[in-house]
N, C-alpha and C positions, 0 to 999 in steps of 0.2 A: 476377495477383499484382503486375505492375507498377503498374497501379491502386492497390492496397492502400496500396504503399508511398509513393504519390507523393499518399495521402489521409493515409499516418502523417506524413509531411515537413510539409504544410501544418499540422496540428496538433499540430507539434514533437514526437511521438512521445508526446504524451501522452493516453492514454486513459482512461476508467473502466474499471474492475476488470472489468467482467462482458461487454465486449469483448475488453477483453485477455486476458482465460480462454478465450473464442470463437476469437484470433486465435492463440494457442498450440495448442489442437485443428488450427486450419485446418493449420499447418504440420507438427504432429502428421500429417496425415490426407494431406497431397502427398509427405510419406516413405515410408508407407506404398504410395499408390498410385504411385513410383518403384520400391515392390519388387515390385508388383504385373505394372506393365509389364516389367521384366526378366522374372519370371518367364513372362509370358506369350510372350514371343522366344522364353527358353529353351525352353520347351513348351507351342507353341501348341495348348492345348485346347479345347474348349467351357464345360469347367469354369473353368479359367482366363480364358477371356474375361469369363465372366458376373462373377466375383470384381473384375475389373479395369472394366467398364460400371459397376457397381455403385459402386465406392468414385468412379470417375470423377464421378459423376451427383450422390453425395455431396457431393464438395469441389467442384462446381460451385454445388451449390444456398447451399451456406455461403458461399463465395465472394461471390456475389449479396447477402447476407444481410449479410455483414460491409461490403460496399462501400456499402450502403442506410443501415448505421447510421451508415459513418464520414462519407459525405455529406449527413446528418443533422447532424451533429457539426461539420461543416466551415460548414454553414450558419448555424447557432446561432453558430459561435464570430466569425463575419463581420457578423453582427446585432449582438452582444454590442460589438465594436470598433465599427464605426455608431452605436450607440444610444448611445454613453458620452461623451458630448462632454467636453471636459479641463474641470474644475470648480477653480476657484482657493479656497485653502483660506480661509476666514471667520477672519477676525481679529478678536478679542476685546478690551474690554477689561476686564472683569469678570477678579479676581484668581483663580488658580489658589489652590488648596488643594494644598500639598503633603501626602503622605500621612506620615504620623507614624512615626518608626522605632520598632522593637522593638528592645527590649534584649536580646541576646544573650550574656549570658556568666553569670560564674557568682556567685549569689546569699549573701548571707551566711547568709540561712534554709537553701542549701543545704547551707553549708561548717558549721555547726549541726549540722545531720541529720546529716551522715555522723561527725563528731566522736561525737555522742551514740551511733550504731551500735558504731564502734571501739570506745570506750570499754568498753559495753554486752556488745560481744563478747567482747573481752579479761578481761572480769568474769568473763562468766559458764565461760573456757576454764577459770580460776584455779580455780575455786567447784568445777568438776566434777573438774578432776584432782587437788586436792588430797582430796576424801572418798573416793578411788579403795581 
């Protein structure tokens, strides 16, 4: 486990999704095998051994598994800083194109339309309650 953590420090705790669902099990899975070993104190059985070998053997093999990918990870991310040497940005002098604003507000075609609705509507309230 100190391993793990001292592979999550070097890659600033950040992982891909499909480890860190991995590394929530693993931690999931040494709770468990902490209730495991209590219970096996409490009543050391055969059964209980086997429950407790079992999950042990488990969250070792994961363990292994998680530490393989995050040393994976740790490598790539140490390539990645090597390979990228600082590039000074290219200066231009070809003119930008600024992009064109949109007009935002409110149109006379709109203030039209909704005039002619009003209107429209108000007609037809008059039209229908007066033949009541």
């Amino acid at each position: 486990m100190d391993k793990i953590e001292l592979l999550l420090k070097e890659l600033d705790n950040r992982v891909p999704k499909s480890v860190g669902l991995k590394l929530d099990e693993y931690y999931d899975l040494c709770d468990r095998l902490e209730v495991a070993e209590e219970e096996l104190k409490e009543n050391p059985s055969t059964e209980n051994q086997e429950k407790y070998d079992e999950a042990n053997e488990f969250v070792t093999s994961l363990n292994s598994k998680i530490v393989s990918q995050l040393t994976d990870l740790v490598k790539a991310k140490k390539e990645n800083v090597v390979e990228k040497p600082v590039e000074k940005p290219v200066e231009t002098t070809a003119p930008v194109d600024k992009p064109k604003e949109e007009k935002k507000g409110v149109s006379i075609f709109g203030i039209a339309l909704g005039v002619v609705l009003l209107v429209g509507t108000a007609g037809a309230y008059n039209y229908f309650s007066k033949n009541k």
